[in-house]
DSSP file (Angstrom, degrees, kcal/mol; ACC not computed):
  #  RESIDUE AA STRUCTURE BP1 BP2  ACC     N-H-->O    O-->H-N    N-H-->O    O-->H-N    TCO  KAPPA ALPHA  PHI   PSI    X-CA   Y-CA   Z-CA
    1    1 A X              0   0    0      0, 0.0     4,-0.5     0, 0.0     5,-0.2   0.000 360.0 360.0 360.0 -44.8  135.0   92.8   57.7
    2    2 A X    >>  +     0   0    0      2,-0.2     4,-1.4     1,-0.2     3,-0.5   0.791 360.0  62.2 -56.4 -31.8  134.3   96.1   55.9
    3    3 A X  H >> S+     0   0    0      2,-0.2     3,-3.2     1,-0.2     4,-0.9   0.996 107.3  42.8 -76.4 -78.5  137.0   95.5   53.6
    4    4 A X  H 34 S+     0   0    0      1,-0.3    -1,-0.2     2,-0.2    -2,-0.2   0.301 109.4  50.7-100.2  43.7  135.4   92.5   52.4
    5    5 A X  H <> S+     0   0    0     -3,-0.5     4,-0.8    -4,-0.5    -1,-0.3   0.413 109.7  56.6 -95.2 -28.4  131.8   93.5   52.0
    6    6 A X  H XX S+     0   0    0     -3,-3.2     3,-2.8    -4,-1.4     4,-1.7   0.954 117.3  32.4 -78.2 -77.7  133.5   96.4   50.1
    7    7 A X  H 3X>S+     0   0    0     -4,-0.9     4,-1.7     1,-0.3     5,-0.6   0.873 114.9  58.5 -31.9 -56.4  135.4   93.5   47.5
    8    8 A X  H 3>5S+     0   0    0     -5,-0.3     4,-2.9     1,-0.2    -1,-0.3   0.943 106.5  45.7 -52.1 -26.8  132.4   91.4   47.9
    9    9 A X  H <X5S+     0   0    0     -3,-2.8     4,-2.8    -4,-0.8    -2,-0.2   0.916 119.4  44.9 -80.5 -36.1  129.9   94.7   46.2
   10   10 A X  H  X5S+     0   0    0     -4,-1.7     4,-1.5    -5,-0.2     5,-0.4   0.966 110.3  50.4 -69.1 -66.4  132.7   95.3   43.3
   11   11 A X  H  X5S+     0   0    0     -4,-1.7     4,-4.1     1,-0.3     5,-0.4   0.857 119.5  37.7 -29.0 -64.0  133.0   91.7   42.6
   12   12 A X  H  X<S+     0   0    0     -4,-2.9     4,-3.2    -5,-0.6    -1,-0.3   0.884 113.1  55.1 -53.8 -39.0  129.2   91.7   42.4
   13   13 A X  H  X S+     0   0    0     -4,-2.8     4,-3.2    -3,-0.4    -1,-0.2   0.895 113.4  46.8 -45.1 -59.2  129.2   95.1   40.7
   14   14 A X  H  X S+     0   0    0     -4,-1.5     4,-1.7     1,-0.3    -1,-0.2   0.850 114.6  42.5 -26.5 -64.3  131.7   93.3   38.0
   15   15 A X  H  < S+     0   0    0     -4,-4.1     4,-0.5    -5,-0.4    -1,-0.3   0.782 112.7  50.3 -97.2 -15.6  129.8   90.4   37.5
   16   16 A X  H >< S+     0   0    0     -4,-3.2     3,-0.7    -5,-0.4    -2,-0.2   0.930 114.0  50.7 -64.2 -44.9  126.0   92.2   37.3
   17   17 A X  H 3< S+     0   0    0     -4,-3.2    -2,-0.2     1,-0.2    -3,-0.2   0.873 106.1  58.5 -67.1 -30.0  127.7   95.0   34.4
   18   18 A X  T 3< S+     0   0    0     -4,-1.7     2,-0.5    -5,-0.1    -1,-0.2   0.712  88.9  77.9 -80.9  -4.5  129.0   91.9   32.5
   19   19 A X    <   +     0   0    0     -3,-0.7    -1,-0.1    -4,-0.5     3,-0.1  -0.841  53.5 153.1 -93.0 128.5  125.7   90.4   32.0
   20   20 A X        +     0   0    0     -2,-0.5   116,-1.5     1,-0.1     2,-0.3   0.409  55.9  41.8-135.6  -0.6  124.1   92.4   29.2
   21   21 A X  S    S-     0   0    0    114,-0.3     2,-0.4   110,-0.1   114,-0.1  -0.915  94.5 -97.1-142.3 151.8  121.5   90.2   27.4
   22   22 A X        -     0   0    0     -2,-0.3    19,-0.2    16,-0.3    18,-0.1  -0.718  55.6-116.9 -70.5 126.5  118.7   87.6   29.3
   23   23 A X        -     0   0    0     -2,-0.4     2,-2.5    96,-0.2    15,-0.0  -0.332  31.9 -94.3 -71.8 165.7  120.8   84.0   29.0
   24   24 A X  S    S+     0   0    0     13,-0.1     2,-0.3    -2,-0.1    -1,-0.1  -0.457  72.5 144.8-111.5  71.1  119.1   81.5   27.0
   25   25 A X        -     0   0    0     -2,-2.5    12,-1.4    94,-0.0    13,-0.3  -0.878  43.3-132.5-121.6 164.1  117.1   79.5   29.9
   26   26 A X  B     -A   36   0A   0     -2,-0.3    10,-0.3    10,-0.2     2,-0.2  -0.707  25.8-170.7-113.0 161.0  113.7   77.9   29.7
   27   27 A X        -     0   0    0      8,-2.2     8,-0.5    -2,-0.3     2,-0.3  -0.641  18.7-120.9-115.4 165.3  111.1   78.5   32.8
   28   28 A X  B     -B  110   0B   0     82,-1.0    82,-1.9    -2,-0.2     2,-0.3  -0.778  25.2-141.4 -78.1 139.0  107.3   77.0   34.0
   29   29 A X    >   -     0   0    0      4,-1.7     3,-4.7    -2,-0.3     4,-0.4  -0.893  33.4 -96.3 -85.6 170.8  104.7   79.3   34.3
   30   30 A X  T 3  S+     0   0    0      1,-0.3    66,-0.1    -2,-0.3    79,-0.1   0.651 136.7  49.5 -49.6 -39.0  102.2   79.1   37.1
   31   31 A X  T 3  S-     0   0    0      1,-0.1    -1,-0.3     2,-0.0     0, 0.0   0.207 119.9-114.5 -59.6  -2.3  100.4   77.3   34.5
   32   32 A X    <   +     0   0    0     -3,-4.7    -2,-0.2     1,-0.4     2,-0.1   0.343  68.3 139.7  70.5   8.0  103.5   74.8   33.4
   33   33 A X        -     0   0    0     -4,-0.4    -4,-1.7     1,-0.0     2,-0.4  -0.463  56.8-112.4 -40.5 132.6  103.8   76.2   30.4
   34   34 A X        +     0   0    0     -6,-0.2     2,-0.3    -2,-0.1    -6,-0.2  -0.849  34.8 175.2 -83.8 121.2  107.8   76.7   29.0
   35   35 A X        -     0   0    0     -8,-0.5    -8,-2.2    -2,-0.4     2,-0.8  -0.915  18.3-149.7 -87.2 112.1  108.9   80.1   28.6
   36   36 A X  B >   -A   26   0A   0     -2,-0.3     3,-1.3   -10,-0.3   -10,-0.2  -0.851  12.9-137.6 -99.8 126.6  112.4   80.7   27.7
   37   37 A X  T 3  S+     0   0    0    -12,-1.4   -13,-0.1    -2,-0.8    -1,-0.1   0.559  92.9  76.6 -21.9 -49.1  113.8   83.7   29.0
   38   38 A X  T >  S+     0   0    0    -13,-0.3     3,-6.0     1,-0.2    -1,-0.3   0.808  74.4  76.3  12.8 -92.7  115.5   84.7   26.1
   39   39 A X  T <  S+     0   0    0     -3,-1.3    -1,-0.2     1,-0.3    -2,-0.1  -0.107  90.2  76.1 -42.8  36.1  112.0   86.0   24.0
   40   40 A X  T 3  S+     0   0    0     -2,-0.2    -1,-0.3   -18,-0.1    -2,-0.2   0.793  92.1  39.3 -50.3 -71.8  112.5   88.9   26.4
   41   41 A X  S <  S+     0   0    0     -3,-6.0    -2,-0.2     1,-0.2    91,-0.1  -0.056 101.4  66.4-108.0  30.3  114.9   90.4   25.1
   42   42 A X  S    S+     0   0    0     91,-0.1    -1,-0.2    92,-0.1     2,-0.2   0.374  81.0 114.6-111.1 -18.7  114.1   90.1   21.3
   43   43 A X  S    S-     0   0    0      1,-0.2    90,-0.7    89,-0.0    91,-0.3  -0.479  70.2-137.6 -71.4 139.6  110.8   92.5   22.0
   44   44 A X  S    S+     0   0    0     -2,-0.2     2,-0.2    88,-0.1    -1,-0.2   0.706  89.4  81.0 -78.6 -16.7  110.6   96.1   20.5
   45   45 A X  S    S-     0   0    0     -3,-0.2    88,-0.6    87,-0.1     2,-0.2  -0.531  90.6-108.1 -83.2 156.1  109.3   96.9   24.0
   46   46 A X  E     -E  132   0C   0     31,-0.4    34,-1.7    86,-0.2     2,-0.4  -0.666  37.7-159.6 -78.8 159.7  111.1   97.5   27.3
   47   47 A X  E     -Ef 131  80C   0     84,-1.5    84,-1.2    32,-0.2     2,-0.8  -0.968  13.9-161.4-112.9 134.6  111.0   94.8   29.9
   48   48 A X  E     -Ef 130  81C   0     32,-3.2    34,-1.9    -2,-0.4     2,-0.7  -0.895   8.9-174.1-118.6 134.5  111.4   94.4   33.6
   49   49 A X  E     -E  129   0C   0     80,-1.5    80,-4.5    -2,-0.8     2,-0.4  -0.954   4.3-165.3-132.2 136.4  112.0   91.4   35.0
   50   50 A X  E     -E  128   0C   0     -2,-0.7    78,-0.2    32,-0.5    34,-0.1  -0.849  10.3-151.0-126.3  87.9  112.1   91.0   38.5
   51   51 A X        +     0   0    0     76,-0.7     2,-0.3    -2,-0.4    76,-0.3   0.039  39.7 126.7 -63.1 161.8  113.4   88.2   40.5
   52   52 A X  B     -c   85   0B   0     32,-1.9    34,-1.5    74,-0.1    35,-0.2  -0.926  36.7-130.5-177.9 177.3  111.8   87.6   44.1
   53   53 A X    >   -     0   0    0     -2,-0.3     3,-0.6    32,-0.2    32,-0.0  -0.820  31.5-113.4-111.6-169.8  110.1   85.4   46.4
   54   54 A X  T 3  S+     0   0    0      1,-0.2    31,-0.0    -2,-0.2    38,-0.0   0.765 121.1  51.3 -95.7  -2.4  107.3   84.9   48.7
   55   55 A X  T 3  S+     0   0    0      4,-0.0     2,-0.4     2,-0.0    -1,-0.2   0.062  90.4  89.2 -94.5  21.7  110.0   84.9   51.7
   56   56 A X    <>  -     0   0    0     -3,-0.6     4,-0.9     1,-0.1    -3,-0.2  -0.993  62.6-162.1-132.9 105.5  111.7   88.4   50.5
   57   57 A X  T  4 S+     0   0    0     -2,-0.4    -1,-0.1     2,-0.2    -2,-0.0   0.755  87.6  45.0  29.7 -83.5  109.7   91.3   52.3
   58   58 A X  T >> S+     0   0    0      1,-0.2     4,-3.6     2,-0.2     3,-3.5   0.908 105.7  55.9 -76.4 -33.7  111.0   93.8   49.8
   59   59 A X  H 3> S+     0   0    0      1,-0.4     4,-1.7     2,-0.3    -2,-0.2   0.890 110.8  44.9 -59.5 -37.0  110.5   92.1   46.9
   60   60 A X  H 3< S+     0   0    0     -4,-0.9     4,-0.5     1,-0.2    -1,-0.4   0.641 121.4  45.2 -83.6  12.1  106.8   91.7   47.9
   61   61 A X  H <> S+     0   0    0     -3,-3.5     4,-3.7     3,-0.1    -2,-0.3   0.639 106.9  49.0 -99.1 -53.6  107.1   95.0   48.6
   62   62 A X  H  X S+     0   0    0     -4,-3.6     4,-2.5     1,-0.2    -3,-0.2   0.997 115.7  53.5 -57.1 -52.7  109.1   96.5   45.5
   63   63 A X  H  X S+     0   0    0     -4,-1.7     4,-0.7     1,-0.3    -1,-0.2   0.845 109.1  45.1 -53.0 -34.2  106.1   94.3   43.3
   64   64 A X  H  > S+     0   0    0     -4,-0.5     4,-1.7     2,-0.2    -1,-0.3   0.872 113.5  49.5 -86.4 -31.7  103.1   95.9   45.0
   65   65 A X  H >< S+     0   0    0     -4,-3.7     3,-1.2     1,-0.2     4,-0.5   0.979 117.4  40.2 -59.5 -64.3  104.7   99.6   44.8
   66   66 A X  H 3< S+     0   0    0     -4,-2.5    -2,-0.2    -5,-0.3    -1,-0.2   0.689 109.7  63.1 -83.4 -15.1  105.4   98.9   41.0
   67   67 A X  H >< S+     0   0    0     -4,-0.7     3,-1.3     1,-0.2     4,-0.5   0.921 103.7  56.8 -65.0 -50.2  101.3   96.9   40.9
   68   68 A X  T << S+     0   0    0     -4,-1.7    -2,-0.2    -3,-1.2    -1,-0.2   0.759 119.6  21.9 -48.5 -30.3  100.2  100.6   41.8
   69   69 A X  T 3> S+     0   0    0     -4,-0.5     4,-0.8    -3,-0.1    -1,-0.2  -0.386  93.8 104.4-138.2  28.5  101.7  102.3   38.9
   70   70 A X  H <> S+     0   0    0     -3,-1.3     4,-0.6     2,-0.1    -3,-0.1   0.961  83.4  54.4 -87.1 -50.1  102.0   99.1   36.3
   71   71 A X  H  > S+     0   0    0     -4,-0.5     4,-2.0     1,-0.3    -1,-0.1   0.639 107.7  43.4 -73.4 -38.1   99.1  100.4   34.5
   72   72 A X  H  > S+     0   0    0      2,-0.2     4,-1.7     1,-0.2     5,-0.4   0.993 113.8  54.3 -48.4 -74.5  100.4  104.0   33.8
   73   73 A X  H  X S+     0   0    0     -4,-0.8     6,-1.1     1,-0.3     4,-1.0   0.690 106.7  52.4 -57.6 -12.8  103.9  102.5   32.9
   74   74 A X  H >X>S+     0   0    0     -4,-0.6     4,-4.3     3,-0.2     3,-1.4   0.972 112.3  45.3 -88.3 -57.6  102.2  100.5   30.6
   75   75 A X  H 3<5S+     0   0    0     -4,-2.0    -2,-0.2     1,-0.2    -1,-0.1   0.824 121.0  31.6  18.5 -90.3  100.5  103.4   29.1
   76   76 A X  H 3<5S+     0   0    0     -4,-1.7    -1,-0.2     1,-0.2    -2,-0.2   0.456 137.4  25.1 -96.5 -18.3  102.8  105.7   28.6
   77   77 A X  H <<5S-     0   0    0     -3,-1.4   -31,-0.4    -4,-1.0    -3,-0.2   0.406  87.5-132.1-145.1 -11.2  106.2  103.0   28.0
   78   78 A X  T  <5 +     0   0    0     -4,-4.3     2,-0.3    -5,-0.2    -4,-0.2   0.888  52.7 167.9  58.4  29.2  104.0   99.5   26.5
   79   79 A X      < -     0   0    0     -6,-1.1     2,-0.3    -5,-0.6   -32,-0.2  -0.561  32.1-152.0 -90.6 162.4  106.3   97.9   29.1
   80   80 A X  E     -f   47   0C   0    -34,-1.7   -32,-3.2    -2,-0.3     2,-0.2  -0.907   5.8-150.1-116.7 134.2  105.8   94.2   30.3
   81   81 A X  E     -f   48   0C   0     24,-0.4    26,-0.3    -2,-0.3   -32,-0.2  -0.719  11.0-170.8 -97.8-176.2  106.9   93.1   33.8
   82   82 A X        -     0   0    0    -34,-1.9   -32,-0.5    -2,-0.2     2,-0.4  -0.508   6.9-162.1-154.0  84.6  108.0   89.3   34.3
   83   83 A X        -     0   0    0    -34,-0.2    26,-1.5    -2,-0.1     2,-0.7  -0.515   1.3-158.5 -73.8 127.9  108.4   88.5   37.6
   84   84 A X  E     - d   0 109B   0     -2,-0.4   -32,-1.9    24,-0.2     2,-0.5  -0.754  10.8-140.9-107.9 135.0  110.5   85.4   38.3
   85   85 A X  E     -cd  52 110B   0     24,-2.7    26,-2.6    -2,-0.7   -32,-0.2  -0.777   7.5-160.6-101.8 119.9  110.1   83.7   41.3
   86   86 A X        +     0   0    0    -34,-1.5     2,-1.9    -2,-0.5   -33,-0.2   0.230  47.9 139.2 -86.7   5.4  113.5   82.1   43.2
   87   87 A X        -     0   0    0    -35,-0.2     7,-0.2     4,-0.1     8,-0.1  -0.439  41.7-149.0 -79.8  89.5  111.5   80.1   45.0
   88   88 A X     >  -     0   0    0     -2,-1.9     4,-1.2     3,-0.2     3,-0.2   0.766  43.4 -75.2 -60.5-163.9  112.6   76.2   45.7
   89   89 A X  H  > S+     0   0    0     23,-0.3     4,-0.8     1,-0.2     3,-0.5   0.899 126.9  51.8 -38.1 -69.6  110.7   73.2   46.2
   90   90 A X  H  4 S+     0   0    0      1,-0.2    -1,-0.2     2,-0.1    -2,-0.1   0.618 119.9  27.6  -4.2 -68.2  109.8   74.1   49.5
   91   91 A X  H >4 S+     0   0    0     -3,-0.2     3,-3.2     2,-0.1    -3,-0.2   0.374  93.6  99.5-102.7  -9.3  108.5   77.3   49.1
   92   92 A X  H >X S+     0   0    0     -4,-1.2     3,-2.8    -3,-0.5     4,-0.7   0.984  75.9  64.3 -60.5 -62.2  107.2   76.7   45.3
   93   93 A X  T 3< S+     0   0    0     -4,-0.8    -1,-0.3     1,-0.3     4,-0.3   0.582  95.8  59.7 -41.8  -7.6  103.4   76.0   46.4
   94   94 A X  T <> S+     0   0    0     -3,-3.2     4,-0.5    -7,-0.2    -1,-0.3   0.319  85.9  73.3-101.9  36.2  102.9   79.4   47.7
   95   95 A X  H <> S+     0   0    0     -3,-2.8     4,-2.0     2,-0.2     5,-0.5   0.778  98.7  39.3 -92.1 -64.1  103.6   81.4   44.6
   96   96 A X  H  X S+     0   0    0     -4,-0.7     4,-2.0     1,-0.2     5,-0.4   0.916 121.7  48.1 -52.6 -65.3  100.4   81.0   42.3
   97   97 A X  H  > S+     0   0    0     -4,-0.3     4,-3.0     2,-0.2    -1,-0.2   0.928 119.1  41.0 -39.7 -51.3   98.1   81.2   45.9
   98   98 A X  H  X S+     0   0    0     -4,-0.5     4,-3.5     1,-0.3    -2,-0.2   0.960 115.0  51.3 -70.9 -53.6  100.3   84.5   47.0
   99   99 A X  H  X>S+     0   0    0     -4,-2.0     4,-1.4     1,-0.2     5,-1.4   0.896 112.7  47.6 -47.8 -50.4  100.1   85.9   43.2
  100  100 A X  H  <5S+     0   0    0     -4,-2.0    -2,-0.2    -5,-0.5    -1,-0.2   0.828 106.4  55.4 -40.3 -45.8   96.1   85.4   43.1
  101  101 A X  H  <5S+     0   0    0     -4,-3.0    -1,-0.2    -5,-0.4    -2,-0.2   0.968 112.9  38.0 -68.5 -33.7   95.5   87.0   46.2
  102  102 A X  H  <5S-     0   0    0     -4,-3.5    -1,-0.3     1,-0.1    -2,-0.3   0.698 101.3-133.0 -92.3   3.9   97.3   90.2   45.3
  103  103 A X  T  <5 -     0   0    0     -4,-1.4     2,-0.5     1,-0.2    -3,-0.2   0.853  31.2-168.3  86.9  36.0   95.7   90.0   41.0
  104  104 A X      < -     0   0    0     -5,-1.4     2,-2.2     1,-0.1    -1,-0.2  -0.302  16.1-153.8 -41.4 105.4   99.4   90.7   40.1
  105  105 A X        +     0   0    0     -2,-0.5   -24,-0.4     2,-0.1     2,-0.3  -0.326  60.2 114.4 -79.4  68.6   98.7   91.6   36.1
  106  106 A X  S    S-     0   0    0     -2,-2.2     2,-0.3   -26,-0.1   -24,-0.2  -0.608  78.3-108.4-141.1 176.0  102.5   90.4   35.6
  107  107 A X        -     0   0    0    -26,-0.3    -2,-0.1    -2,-0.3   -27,-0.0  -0.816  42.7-167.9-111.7  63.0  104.3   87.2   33.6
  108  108 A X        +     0   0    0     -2,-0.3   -24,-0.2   -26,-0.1     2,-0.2  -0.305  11.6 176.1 -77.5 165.1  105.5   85.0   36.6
  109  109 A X  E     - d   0  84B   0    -26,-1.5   -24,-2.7   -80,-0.2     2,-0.4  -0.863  23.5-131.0-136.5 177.6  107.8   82.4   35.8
  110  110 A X  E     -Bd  28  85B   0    -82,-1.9   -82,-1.0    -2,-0.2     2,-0.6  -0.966  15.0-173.5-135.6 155.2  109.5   80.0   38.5
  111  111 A X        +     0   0    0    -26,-2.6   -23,-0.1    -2,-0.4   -84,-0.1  -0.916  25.1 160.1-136.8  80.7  113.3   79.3   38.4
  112  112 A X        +     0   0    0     -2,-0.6   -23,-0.3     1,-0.1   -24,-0.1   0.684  64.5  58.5 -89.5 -17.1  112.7   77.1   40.8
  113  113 A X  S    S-     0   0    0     -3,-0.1    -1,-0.1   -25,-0.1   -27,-0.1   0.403 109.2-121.2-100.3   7.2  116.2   75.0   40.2
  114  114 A X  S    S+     0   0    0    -29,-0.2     4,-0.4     4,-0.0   -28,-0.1   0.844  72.6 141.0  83.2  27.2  117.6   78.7   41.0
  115  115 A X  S  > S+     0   0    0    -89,-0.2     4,-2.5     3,-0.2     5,-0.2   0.839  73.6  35.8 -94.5 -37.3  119.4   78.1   36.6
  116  116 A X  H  > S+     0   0    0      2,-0.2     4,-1.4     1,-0.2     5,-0.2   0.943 109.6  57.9 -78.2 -36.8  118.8   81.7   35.5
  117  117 A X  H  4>S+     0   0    0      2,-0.2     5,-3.5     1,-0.2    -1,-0.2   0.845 113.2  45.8 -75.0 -15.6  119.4   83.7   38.7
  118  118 A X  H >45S+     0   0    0     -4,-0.4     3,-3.2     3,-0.2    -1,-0.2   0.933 112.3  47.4 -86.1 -54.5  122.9   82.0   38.6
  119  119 A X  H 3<5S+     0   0    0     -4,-2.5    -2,-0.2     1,-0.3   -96,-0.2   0.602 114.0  49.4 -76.3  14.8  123.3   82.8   35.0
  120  120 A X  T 3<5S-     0   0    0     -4,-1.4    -1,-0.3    -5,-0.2    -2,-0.2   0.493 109.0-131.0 -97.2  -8.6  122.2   86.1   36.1
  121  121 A X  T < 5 -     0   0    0     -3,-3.2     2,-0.6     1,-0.2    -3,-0.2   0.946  43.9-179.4  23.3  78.0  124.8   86.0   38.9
  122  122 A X      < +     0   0    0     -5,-3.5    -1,-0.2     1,-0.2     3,-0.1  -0.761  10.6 175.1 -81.3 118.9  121.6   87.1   41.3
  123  123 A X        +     0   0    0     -2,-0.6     2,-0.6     1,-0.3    -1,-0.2   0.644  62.1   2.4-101.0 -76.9  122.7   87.4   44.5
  124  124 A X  S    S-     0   0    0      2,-0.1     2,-0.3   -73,-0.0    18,-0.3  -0.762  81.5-118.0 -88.8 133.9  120.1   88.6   46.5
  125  125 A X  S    S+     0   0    0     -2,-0.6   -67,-0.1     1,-0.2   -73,-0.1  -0.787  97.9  83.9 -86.2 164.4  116.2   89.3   45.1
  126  126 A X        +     0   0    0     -2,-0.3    16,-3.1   -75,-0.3     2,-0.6   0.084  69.4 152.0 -98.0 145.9  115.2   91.6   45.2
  127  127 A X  E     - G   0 141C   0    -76,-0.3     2,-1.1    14,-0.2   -76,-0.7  -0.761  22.5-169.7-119.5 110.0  117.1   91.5   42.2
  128  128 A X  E     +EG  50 140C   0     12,-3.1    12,-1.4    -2,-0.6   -78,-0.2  -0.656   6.9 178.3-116.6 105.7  115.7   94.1   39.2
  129  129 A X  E     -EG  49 139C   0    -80,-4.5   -80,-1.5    -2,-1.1     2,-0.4  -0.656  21.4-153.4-110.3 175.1  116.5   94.5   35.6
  130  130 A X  E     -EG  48 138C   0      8,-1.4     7,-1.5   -82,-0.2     8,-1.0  -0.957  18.9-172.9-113.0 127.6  115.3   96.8   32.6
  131  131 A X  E     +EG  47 136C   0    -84,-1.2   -84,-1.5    -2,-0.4     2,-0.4  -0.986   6.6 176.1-109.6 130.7  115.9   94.9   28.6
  132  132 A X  E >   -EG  46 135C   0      3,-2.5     3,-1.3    -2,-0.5   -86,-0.2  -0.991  66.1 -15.4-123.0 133.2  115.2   97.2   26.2
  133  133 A X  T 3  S-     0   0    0    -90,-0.7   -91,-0.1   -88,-0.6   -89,-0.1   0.809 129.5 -47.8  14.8  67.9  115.9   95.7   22.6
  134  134 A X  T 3  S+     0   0    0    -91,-0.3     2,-0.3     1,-0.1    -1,-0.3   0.416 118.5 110.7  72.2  13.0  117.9   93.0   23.7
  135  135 A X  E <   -G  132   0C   0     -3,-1.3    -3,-2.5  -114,-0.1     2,-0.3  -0.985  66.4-137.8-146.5  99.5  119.7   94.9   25.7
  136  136 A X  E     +G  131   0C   0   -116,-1.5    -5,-0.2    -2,-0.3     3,-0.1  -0.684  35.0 174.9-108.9 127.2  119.8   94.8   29.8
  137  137 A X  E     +     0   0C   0     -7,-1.5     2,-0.3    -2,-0.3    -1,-0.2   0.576  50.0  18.2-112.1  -5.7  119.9   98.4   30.1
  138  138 A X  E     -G  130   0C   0     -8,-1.0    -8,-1.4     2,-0.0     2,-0.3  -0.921  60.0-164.8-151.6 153.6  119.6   99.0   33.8
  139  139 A X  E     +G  129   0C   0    -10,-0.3     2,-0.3    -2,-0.3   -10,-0.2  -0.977   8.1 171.5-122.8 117.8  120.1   97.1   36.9
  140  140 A X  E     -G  128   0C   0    -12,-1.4   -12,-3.1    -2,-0.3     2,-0.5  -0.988  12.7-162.9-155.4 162.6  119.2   97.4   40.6
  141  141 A X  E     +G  127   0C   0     -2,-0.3   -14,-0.2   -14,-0.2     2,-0.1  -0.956  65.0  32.4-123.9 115.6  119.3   95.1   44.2
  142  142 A X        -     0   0    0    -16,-3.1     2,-0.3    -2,-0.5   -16,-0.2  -0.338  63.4-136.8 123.7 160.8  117.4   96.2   47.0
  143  143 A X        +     0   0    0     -2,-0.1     2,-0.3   -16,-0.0   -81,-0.1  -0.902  29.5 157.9-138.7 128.2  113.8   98.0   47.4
  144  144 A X    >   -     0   0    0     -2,-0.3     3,-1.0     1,-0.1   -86,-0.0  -0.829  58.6 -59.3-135.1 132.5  113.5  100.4   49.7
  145  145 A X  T 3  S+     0   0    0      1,-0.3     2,-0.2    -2,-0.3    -1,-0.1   0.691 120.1  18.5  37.8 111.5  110.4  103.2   49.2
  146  146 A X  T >> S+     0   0    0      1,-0.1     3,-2.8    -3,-0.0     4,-1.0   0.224  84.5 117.3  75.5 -29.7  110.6  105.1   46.1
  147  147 A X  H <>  +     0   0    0     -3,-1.0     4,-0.6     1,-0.3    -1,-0.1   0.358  69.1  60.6 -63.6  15.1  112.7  103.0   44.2
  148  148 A X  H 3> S+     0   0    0      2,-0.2     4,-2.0     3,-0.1    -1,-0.3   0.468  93.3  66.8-106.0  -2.9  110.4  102.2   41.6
  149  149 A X  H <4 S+     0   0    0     -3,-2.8    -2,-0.2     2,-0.2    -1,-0.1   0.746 108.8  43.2 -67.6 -26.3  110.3  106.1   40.9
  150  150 A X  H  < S+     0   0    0     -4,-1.0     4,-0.5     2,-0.2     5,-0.2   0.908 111.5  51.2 -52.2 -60.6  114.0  105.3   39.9
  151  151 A X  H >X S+     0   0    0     -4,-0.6     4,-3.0     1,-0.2     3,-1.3   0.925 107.6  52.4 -64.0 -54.1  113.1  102.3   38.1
  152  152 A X  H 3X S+     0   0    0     -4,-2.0     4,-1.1     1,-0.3    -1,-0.2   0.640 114.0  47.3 -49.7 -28.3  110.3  104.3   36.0
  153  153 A X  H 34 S+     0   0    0      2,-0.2    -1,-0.3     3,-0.1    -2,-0.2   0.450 105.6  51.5-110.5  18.6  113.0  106.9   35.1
  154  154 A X  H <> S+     0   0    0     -3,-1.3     4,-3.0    -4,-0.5    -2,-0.2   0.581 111.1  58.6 -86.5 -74.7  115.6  104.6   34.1
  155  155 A X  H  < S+     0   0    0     -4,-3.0    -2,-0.2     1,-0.3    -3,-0.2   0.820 109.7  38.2 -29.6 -52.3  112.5  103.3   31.9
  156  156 A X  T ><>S+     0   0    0     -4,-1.1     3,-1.8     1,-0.2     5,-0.9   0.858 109.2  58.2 -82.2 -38.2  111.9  106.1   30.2
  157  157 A X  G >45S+     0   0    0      4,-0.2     3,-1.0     1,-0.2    -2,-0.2   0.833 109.2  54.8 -69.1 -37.9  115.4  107.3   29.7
  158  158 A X  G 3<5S+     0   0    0     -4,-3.0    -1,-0.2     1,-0.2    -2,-0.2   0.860 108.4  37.2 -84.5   5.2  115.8  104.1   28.0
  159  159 A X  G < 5S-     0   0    0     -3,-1.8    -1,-0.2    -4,-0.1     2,-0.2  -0.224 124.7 -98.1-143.4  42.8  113.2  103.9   25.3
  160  160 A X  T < 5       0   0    0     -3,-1.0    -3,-0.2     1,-0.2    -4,-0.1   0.250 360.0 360.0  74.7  -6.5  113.9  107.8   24.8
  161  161 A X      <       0   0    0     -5,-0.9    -4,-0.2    -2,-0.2    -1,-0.2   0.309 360.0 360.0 -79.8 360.0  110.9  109.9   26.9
């Protein structure tokens, strides 16, 4: 069983390092406006985009640590987040209520037919990337505590502070 959880984490490793630009899919926002994903990664700014849901723990976890410190990062790096929300049919109606209560100042979109988090080969949210001039310059899966102190120095190492 270890053996192939070990295969299964390269494979993924593999197939997260070959994606290296945001694929060219279109989104809703809460507001049903089309977004394509894309315009992301054509901005002179870094980006984070950050898959989740409202049924992912850490992900509501990883979003309110990085809600604490958005405003600094924004500061100090101009960075935008854009959380996209994995969340189906099912689950879609609680996103805008769950984003209002917590005043997330963030870009949601919903990938509700799940078409970017496969051309993202997303396995699990929470699933977290950095674009910096087109560019996905870092990657990471999981939150636990502190990993947005990572993510914030990843940030800055990529747009040269």
């Amino acid at each position: 069983m270890r053996v192939l959880s070990i295969i299964a984490f390269v494979c993924f490793s593999l197939s997260v390092s070959a994606q290296s630009k945001l694929p060219n899919v279109t989104l809703k926002d809460l507001k049903g406006k089309s977004v394509n994903i894309a315009q992301y990664g054509k901005s002179d700014k870094p980006v984070i985009v950050s898959f989740w849901a409202t049924w992912c723990g850490p992900c509501l976890k990883e979003l309110e640590a990085i809600n604490k410190v958005y405003d600094k990062w924004q500061k100090e790096t101009g960075v935008e987040l854009v959380a996209v929300s994995i969340d189906d049919s099912r689950t879609r109606s609680r996103v805008k209520p769950l984003v209002n209560g917590k005043a997330w100042d963030y870009t949601v979109l919903l990938d509700e037919n799940q078409e970017l988090k496969r051309a993202m080969n997303v396995i699990n949210p929470p699933y977290t990337v950095v674009v910096y001039k087109g560019q996905i310059v870092y990657s990471h899966t999981g939150y636990t505590p502190g990993t947005e102190n990572e993510l914030y120095k990843e940030l800055k190492k990529a747009i040269g502070k």
